[in-house]
MIPA-950255 format. One line per 8 residues: number of its first residue (from 1); their letters; for each residue x, y negated, z negated of N, C-alpha, C, O. Coordinates in steps of 0.2 Angstrom, whole numbers, plus 2048, in hexadecimal, padded with zeros to 3 digits. Each point is the difference from the previous one (the first is absolute). Layout:
BEGIN
NUM> A> X,Y,Z,X,Y,Z,X,Y,Z,X,Y,Z | ...
//
This chain:
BEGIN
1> XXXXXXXX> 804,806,800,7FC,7FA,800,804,7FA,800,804,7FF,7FB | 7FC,7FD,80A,802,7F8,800,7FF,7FD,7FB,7FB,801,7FD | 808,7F9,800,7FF,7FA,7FE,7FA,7FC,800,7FE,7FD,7FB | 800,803,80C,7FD,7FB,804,7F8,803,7FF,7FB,7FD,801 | 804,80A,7FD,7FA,803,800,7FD,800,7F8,803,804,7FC | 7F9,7F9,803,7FC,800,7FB,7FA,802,7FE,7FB,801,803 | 805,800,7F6,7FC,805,7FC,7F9,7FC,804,800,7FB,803 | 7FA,809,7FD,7F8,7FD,802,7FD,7FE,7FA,7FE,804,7FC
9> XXXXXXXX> 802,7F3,803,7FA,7FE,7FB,7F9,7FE,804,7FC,7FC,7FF | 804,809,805,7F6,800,800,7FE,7F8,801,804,7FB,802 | 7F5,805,7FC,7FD,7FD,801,7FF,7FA,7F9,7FB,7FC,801 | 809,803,7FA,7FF,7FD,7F9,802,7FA,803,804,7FF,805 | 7F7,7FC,7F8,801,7F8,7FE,806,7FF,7FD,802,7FB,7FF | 802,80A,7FF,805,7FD,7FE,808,800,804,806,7FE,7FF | 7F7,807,805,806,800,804,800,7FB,804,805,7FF,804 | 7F6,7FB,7FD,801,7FB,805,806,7FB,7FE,803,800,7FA
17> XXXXXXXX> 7FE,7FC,80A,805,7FA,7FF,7FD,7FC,802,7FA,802,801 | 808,7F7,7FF,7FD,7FA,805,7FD,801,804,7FA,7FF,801 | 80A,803,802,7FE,800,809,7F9,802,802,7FD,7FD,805 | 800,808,7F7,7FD,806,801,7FA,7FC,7FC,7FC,7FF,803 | 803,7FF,7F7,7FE,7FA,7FD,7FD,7F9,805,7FA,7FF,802 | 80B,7FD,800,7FD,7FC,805,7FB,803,807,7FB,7FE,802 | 809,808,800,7FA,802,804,7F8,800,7FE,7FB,7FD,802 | 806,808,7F8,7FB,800,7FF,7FA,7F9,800,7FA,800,802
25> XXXXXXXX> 80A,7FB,7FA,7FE,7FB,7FC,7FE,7FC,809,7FB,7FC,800 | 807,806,806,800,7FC,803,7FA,802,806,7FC,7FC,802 | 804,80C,7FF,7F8,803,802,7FA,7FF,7FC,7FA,801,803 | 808,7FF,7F6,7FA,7FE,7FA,7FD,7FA,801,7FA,7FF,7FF | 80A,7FD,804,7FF,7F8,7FF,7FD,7FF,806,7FA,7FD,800 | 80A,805,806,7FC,7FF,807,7F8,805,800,7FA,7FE,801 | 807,808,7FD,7F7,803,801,7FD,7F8,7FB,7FF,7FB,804 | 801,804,7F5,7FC,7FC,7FC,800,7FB,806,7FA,800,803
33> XXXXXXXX> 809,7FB,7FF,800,7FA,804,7FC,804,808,7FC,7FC,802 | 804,807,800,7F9,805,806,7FB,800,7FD,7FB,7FD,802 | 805,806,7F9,7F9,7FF,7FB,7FA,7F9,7FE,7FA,7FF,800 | 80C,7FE,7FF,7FE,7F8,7FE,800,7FD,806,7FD,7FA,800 | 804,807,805,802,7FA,807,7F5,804,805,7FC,7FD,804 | 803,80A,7F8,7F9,803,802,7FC,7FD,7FE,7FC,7FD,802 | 805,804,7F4,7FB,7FE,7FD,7FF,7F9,801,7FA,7FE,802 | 80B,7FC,7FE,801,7F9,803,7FA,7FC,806,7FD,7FB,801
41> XXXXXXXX> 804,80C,803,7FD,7FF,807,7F7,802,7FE,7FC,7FC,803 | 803,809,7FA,7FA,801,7FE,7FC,7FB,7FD,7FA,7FF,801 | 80A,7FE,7FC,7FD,7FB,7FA,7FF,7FA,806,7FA,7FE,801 | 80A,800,802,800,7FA,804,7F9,802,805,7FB,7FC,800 | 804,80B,804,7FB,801,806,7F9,7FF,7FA,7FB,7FC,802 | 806,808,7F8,7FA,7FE,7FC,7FF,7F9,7FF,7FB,7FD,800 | 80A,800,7FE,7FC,7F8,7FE,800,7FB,806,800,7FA,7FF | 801,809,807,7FF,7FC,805,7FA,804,807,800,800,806
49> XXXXXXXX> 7FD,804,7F5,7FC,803,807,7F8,7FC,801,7FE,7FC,7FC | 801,805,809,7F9,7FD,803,7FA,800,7FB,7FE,805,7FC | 800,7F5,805,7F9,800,7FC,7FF,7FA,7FA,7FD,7FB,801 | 807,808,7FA,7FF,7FA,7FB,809,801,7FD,802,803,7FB | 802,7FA,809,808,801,800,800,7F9,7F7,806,802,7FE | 7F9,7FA,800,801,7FE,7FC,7FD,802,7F9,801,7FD,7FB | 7FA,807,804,800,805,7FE,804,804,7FB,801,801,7FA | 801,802,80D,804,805,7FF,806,7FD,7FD,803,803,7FC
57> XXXXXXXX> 7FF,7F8,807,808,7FD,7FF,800,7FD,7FB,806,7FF,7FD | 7F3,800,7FE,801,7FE,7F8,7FE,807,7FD,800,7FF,7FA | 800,807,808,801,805,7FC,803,802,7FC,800,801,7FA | 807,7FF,80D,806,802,800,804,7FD,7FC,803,803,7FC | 7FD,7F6,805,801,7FB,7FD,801,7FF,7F9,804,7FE,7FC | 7F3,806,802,803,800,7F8,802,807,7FD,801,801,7FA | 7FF,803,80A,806,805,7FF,805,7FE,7FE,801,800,7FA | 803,7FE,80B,807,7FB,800,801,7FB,7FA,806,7FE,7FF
65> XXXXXXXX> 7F6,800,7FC,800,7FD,7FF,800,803,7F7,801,7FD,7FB | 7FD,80A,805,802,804,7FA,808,800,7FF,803,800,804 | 7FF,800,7F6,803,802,7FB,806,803,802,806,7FE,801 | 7F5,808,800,804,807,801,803,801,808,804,804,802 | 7FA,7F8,801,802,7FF,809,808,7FD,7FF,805,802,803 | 7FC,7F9,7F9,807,7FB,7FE,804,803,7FF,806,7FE,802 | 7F8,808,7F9,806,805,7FD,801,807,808,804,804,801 | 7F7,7FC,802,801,804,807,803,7FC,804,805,803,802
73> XXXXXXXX> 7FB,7F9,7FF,801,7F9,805,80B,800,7FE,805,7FE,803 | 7FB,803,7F6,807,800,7FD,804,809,803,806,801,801 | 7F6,802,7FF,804,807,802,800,801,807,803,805,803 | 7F9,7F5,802,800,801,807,808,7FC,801,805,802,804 | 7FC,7F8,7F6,806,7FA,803,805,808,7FD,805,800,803 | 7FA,805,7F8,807,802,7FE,801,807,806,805,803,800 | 7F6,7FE,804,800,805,805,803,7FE,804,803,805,803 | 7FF,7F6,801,7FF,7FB,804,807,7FD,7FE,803,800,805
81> XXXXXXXX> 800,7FF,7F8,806,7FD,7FD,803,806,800,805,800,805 | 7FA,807,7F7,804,806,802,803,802,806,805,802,803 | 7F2,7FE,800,802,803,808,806,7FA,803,805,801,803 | 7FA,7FA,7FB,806,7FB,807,806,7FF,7FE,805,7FF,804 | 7FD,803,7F4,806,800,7FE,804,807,802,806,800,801 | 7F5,805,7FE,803,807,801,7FF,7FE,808,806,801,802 | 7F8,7FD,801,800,801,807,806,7FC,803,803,802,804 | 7FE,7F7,7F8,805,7FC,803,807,805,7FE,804,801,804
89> XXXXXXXX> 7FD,802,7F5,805,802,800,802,809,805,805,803,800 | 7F6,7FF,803,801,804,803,802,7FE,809,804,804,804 | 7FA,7F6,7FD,803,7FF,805,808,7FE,7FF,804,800,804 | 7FD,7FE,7F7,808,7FE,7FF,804,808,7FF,805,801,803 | 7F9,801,7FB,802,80A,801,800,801,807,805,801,803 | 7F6,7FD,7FF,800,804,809,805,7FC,804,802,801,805 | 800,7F9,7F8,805,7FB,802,808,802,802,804,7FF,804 | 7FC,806,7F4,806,802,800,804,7FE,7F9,806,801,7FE
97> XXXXXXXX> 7F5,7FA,7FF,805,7FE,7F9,7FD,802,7FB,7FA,801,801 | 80A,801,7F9,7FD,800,7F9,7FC,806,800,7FB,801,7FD | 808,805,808,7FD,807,800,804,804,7F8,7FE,805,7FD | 808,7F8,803,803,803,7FA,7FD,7FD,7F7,802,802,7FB | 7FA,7F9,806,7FE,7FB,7FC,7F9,800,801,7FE,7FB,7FF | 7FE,80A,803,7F8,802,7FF,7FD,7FE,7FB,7FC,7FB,800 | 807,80A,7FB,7FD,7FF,7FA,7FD,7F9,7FC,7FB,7FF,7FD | 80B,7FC,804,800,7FA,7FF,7FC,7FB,805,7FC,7FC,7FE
105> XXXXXXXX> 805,806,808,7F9,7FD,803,7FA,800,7FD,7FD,7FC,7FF | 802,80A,7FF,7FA,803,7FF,7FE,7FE,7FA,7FA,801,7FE | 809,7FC,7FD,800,7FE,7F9,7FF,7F6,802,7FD,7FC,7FD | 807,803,808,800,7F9,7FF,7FA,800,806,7FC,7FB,800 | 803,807,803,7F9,7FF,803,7F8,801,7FC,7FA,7FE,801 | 808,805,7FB,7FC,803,7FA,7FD,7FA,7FB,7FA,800,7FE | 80D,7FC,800,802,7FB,7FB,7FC,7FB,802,7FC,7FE,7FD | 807,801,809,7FE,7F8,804,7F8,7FF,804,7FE,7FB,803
113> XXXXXXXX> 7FD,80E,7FC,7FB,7FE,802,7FE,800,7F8,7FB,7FC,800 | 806,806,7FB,7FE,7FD,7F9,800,7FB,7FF,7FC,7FD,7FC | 808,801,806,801,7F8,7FE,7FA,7FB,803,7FE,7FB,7FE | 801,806,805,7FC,7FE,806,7F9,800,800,7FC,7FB,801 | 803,80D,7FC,7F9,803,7FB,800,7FB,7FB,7FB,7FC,7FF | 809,804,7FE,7FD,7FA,7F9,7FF,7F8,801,7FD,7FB,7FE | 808,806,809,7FD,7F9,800,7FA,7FD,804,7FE,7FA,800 | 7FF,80B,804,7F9,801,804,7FA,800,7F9,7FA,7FD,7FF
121> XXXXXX> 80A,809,7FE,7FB,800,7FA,7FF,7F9,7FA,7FB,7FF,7FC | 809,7FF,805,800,7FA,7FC,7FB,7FA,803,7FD,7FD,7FC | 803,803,80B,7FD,7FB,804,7FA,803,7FF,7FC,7FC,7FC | 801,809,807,7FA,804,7FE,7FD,7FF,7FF,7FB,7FF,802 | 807,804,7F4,7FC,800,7FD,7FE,7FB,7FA,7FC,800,7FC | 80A,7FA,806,801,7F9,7FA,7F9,7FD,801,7FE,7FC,7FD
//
């Protein structure tokens, strides 16, 4: 047996690293943001369809206008901030830099969409 050939950890969460970690975080993000860009669409065809369209568009409106929608409206900005950071940093991999330095991408693209989170959150909800 070679050096280079290694033992099988299977399928455990914990044999991931980074790398394997941003994927995920980055398909997770992209379906949620498919989802949201349907239901988005749905809401707008409903409060803009024929008949009694303002109506309708003060329904919605006061949906929008709950509580509970502010603190959804804060997980769309943190889905949304993951996906473009994970996503910016994966085109700089594909570029050719900082493929030895993953992990740190992956932690400062992490950081800097928190930071960003609390301050969206700040805005939000003050």
């Amino acid at each position: 047996m070679g050096k280079h050939l290694e033992r099988d950890r299977g399928l455990s969460y914990r044999s991931y690293e980074s790398g394997m970690w941003a994927w995920i975080l980055q398909r997770g993000t992209g379906v949620i943001l498919v989802g949201y860009l349907f239901l988005h669409l749905a809401l707008l065809s409903a409060a803009t369809a024929p008949g009694r369209p303002g109506a309708a568009l003060n329904r919605v409106l006061a949906v929008f206008r709950n509580p509970l929608v502010l603190y959804l409206d804060l997980v769309l900005i943190a889905v949304v901030l993951l996906h473009a950071f994970n996503g910016i940093r994966l085109i700089v991999l594909d570029l050719g830099y900082g493929f030895l330095r993953q992990k740190g991408l992956f932690l400062g693209a992490m950081a800097f969409s928190g930071v960003l989170l609390l301050g969206a959150a700040w805005r939000l909800l003050a």
